[in-house]
C-alpha positions in Angstrom: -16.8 28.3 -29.1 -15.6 25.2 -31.0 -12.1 25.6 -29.4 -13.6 25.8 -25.8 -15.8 22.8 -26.6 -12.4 20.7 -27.6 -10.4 21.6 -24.5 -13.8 21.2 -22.3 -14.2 17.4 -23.9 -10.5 16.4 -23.5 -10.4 17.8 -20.4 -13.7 15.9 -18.9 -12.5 12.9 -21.0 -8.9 12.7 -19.4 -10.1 14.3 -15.9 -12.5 11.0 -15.9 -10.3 8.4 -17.0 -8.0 9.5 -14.7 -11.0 9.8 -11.6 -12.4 6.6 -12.9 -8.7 5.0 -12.4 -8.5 6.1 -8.7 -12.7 4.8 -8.0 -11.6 1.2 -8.9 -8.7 1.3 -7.2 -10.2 2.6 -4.2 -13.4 0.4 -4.8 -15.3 3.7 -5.4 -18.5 1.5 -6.7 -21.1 4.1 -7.2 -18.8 6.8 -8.2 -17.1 4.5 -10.8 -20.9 4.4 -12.5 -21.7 7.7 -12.4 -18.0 8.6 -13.6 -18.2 6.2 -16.6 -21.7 7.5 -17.7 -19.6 10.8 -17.8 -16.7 9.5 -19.6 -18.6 8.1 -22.2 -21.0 11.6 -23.0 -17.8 13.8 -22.6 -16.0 10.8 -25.4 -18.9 11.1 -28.1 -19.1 14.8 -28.0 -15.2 15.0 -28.6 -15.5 12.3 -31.1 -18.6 14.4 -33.1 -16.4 18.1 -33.1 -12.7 16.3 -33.2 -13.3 14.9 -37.2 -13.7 18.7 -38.3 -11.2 20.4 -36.5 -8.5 22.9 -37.6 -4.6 22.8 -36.3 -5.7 26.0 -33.6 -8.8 23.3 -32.8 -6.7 20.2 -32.1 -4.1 22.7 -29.9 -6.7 23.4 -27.8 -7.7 19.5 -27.5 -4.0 18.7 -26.9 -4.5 21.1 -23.9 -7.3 19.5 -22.2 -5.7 16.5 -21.6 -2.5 17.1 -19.3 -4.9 20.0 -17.5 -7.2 16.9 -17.0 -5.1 14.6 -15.6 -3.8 16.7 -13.5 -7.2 18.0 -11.7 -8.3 14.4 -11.3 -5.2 13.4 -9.7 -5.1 16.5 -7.0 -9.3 16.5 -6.5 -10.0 12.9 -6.4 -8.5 12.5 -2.9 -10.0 15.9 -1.4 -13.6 14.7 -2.9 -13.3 10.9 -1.9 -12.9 9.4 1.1 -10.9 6.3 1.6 -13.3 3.6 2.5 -11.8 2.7 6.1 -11.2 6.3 7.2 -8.0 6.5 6.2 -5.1 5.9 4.3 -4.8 2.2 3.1 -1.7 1.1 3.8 1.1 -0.4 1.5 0.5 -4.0 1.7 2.4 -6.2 -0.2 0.5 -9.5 -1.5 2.1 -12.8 -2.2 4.8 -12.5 -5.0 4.7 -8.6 -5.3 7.7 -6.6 -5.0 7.8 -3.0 -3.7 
């Protein structure tokens, strides 16, 4: 159980850092609260089981993470809607370069 709960905490911790990234940049407002009030719950209950864990335990941490990242980057755009209808486009601002 203590090796699912590892991977389940670095998993939601790195799928929501990685969510949270794509609500501000999409000005996600509501989202971004609900998402940090997840990142922070799924942070202290890696931070409680991490201090304790064994070299199988912190593999299965290590695992969470790129498997993480990963889902937040392919379902954050099929769960959120941009805010005009559709895809911004690529505007360049005053002194940025492509």
């Amino acid at each position: 159980m203590t090796h699912f709960a590892l991977f389940a905490s670095a998993f939601f911790t790195v799928f929501l850092l990685g969510f949270q990234q794509k609500n501000v940049h999409g000005k996600h407002y509501i989202a971004a609260i609900v998402t940090s009030l997840g990142i922070g719950s799924a942070q202290i209950f890696l931070w409680q089981l991490i201090p304790d864990a064994n070299a199988t335990q912190i593999a299965a941490t290590l695992m969470g993470g790129p498997i993480g990242i990963v889902s937040a980057m392919y379902l954050h755009p099929r769960l959120m809607r941009p805010r005009d209808g559709g895809i911004v486009p690529n505007v360049k601002t005053e002194g940025e370069t492509a």
